[in-house]
Backbone as ProteinMPNN parsed JSONL, in Angstrom:
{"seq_chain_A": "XXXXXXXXXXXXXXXXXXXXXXXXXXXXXXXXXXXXXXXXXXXXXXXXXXXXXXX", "coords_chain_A": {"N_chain_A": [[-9.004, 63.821, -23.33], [-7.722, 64.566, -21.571], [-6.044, 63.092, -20.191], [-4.004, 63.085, -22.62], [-2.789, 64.883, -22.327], [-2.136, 64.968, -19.554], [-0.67, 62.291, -19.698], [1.99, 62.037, -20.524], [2.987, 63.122, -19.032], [3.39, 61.236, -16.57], [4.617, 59.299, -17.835], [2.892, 57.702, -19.343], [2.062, 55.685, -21.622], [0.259, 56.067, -24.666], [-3.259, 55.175, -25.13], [-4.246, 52.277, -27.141], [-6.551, 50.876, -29.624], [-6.499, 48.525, -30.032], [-5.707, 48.033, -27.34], [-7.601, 48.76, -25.802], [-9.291, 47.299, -26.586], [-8.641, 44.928, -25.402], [-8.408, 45.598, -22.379], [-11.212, 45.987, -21.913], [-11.827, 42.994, -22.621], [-10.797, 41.6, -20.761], [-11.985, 42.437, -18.293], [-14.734, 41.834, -19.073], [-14.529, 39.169, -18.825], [-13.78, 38.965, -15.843], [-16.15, 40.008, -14.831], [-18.053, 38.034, -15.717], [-16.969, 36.143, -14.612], [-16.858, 36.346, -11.706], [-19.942, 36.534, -11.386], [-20.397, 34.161, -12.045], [-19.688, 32.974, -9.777], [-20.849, 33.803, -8.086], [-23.786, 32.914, -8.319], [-23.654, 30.165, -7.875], [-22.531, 29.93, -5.6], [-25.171, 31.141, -4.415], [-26.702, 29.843, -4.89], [-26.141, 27.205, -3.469], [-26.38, 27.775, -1.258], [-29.187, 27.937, -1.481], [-29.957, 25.558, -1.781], [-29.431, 24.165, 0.681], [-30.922, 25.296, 2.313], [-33.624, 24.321, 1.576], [-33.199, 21.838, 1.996], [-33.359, 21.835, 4.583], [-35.535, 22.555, 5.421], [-36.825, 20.673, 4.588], [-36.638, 18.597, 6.788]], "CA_chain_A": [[-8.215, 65.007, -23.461], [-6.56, 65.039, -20.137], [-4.952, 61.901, -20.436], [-3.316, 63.065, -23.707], [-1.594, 66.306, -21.268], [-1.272, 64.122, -18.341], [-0.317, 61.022, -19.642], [2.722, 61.74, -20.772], [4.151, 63.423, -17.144], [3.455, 60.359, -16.095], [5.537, 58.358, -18.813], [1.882, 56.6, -19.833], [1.527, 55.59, -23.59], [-1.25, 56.2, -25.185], [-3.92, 53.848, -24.658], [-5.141, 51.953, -28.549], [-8.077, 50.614, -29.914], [-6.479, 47.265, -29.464], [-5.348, 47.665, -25.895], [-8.93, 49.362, -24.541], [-9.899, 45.901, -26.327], [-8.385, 43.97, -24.385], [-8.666, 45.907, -21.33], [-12.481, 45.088, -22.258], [-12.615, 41.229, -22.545], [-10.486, 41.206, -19.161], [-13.25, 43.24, -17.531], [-16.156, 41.409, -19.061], [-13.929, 37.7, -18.305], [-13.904, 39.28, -14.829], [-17.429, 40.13, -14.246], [-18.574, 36.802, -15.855], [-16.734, 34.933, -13.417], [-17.46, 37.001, -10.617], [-21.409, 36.517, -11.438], [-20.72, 32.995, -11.809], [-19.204, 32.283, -8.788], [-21.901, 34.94, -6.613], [-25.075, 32.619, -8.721], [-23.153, 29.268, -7.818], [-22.914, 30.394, -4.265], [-26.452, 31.466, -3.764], [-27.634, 27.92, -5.158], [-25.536, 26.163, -2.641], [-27.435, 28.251, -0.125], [-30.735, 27.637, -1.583], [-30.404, 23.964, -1.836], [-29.371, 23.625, 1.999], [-31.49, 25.614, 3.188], [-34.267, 23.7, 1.424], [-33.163, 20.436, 2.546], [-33.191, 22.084, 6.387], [-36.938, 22.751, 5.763], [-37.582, 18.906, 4.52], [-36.146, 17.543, 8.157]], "C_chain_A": [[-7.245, 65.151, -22.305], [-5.68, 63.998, -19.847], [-3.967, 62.139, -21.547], [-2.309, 64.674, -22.78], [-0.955, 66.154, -20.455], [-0.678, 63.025, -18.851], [1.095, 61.223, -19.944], [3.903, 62.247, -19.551], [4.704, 62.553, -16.456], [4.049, 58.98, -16.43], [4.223, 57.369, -19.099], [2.197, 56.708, -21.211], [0.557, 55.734, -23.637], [-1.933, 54.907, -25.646], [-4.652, 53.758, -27.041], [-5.96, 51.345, -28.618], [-7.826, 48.992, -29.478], [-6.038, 47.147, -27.962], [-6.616, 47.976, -25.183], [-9.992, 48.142, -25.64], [-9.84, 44.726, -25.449], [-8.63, 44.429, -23.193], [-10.743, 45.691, -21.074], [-13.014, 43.482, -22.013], [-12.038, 40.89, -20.906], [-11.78, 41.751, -18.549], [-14.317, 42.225, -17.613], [-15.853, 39.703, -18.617], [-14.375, 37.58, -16.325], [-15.005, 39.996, -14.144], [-17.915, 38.824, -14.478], [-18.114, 35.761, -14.654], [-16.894, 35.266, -11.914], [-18.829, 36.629, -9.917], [-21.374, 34.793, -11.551], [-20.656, 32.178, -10.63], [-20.751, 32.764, -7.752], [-23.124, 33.419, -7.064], [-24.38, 30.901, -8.255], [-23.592, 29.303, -6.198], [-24.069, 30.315, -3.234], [-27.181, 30.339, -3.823], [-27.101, 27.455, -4.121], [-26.751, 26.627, -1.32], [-28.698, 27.983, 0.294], [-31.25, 26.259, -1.706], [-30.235, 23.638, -0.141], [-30.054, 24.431, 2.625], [-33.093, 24.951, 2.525], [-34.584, 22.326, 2.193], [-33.275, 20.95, 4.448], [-34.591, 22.157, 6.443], [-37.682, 21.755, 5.429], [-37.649, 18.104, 6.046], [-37.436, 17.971, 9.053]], "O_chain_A": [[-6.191, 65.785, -22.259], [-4.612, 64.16, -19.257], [-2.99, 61.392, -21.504], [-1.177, 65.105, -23.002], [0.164, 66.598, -20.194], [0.205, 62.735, -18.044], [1.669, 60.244, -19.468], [5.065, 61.93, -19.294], [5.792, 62.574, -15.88], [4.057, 57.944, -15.764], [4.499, 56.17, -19.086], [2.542, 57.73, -21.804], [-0.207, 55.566, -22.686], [-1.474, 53.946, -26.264], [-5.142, 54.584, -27.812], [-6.423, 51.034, -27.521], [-8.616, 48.322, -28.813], [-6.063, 46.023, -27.458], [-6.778, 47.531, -24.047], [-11.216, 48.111, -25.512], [-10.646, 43.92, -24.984], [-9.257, 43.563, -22.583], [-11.276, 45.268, -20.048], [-14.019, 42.978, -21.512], [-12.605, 40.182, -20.073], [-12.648, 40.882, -18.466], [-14.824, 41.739, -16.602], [-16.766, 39.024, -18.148], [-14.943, 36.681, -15.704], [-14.854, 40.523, -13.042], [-18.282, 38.267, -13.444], [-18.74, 34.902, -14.032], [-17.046, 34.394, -11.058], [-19.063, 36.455, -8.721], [-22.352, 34.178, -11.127], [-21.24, 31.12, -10.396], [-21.412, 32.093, -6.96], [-23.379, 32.755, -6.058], [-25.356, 30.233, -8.599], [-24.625, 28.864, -5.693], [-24.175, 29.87, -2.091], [-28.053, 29.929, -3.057], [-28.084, 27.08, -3.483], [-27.617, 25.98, -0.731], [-29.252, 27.838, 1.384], [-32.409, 25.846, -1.734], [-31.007, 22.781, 0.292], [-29.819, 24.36, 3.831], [-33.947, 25.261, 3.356], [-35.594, 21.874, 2.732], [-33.231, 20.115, 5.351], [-35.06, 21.827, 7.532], [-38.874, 21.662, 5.721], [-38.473, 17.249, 6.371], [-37.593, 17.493, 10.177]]}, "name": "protein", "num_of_chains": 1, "seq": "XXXXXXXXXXXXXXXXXXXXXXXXXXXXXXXXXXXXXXXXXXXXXXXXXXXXXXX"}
């Protein structure tokens, strides 16, 4: 509702079903790769700090 009073002060368009889709798969593109990189990361960590407790 307040986007449909404000939005237009602000020269916004009104947001559609296909744009707050897409604004969706970016989001969930951009958590997935986020979480892939953090779980990538933490392995690297957990393999060298393994191999530090073989020596």
């Amino acid at each position: 509702m307040a986007f449909n009073t404000l939005g237009s002060m602000f020269g916004m368009d009104e947001i559609t079903s296909d744009g707050l889709v897409k604004i969706f798969l970016a989001g969930l593109v951009l958590v997935l790769l986020t979480w892939a990189g953090a779980y990538f990361a933490m392995k690297s960590l957990s393999d060298q700090l393994s191999k530090k407790k073989l020596k």
